[in-house]
C-alpha positions in Angstrom: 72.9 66.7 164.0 73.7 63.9 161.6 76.8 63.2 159.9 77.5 61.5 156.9 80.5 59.8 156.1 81.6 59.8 152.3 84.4 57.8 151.5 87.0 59.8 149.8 87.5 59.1 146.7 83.5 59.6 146.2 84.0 63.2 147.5 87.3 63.1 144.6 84.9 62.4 141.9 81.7 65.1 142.6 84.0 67.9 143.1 85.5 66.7 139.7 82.1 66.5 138.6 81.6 69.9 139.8 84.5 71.5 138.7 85.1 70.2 135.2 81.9 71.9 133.1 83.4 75.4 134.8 87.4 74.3 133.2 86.3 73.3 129.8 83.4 76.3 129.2 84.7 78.0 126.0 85.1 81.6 126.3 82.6 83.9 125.5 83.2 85.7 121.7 84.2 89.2 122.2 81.6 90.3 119.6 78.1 88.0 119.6 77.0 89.0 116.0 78.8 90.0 112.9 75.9 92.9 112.5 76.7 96.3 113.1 75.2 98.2 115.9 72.5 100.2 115.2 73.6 103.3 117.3 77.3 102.8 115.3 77.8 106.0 113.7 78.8 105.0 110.0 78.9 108.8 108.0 80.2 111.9 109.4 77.9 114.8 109.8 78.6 118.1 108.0 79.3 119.2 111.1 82.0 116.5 112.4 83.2 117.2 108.8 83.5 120.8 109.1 85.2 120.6 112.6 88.0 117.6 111.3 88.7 120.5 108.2 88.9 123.8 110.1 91.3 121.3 112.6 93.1 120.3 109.3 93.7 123.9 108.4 94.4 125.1 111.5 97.2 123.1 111.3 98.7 123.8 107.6 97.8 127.1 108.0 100.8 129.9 107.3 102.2 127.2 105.1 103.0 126.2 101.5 103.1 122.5 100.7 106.2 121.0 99.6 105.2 118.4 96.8 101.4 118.8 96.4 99.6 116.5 94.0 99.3 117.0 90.4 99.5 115.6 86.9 102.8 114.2 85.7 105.1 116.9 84.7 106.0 115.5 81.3 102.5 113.4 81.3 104.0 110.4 82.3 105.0 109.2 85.8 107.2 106.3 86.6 105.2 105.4 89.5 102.3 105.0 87.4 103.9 101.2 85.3 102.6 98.9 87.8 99.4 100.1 87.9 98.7 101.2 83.8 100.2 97.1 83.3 97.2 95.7 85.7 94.4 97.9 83.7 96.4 97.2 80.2 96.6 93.5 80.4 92.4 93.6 81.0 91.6 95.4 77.8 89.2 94.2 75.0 91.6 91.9 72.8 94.2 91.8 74.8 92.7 89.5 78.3 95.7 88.2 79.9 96.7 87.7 83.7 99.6 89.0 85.8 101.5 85.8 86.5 104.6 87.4 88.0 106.3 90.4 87.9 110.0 91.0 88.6 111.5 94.5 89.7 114.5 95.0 88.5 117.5 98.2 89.2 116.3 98.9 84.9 112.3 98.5 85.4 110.1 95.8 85.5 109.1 92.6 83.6 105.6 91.6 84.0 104.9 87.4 83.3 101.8 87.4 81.6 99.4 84.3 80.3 96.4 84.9 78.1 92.9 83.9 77.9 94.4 81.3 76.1 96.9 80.0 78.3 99.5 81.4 76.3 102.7 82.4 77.7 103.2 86.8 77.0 106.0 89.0 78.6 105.7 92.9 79.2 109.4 94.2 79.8 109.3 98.2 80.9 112.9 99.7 81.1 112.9 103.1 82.5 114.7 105.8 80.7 116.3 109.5 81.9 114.7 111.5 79.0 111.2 112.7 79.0 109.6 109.5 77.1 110.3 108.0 80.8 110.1 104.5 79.6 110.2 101.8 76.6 108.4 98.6 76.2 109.3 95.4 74.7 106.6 92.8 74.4 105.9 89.5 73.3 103.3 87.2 72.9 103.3 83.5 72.3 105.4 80.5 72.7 107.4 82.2 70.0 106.7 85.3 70.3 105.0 85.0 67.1 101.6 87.1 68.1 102.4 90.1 66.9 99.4 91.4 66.6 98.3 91.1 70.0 101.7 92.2 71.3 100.6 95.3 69.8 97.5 96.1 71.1 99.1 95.4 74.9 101.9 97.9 73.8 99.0 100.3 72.9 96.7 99.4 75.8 99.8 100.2 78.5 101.0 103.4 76.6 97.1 104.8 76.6 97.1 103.8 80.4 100.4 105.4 81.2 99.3 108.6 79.4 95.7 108.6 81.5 97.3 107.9 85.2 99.7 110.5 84.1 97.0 113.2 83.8 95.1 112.1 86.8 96.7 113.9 89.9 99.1 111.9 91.8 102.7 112.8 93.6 105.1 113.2 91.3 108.1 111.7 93.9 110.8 110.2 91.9 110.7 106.5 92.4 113.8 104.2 92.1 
């Protein structure tokens, strides 16, 4: 048998060797490709639907519910502002941008900027009676736009009256 005698600081620096590719390896990525399976089941079958409904009303069933959806009441739902003011400020002649918008205890006021980096304000104050809310609007530097502070006014009024017939829950929203 023959022995070899390594000094030790040479053994020191070929387990280092040996050991350091194994420490810094990066760990494998969880998922290899950012395609789906092919196996992945993407759509429901009639029948997994039918099965998730009769399980649905198995569970409802012998009941009446409380608040189900519907159109507004009145045709108008305060719930509704936030979302007509997003569609309104898109319209044909009006093109303006959300910059901010503030909630307030009263409503909301929307920051608006047109096309033309003009600076516009939306102010919605909620009311008790049935017309639910009022509008104040300006466009301008000086408010001085009055056509086009019109045709926003319009534009949010037409979008109120459309998400209020759509149906929706008509909770009463502070």
């Amino acid at each position: 048998m023959i022995y070899c005698k390594l000094h030790t600081s040479a053994v020191a620096v070929c387990c280092c060797w040996a050991i350091l590719p194994a420490g810094c390896e990066q760990p494998r990525a969880a998922v290899l490709s950012q395609a789906l399976a092919t196996d992945e089941k993407l759509l429901l079958s009639p029948a997994d639907q039918a099965e998730i409904l009769a399980a649905f009303r198995s569970i409802v069933q012998d009941r009446t519910p409380v608040n189900p959806p519907g159109p507004a009441p009145g045709g108008l739902r305060w719930s509704d502002v936030q979302q007509a003011a997003a569609w309104a400020v898109a319209e044909d002649g009006v093109e303006m941008a959300i910059v901010q918008t503030l909630r307030h205890d009263w409503g909301y006021t929307f920051r608006l900027k047109t096309i033309e980096d003009r600076p516009a304000l939306l102010v919605v104050r909620r009311r008790d009676d049935r017309s639910v809310y009022e509008t104040t609007v300006t466009v301008g530097r000086f408010g001085d736009d009055h056509q086009r502070a019109e045709k926003l006014r319009a534009a949010f009024d037409h979008f109120m009256h459309a998400f209020g017939r759509k149906r929706g829950f008509n909770d009463d929203e502070s």
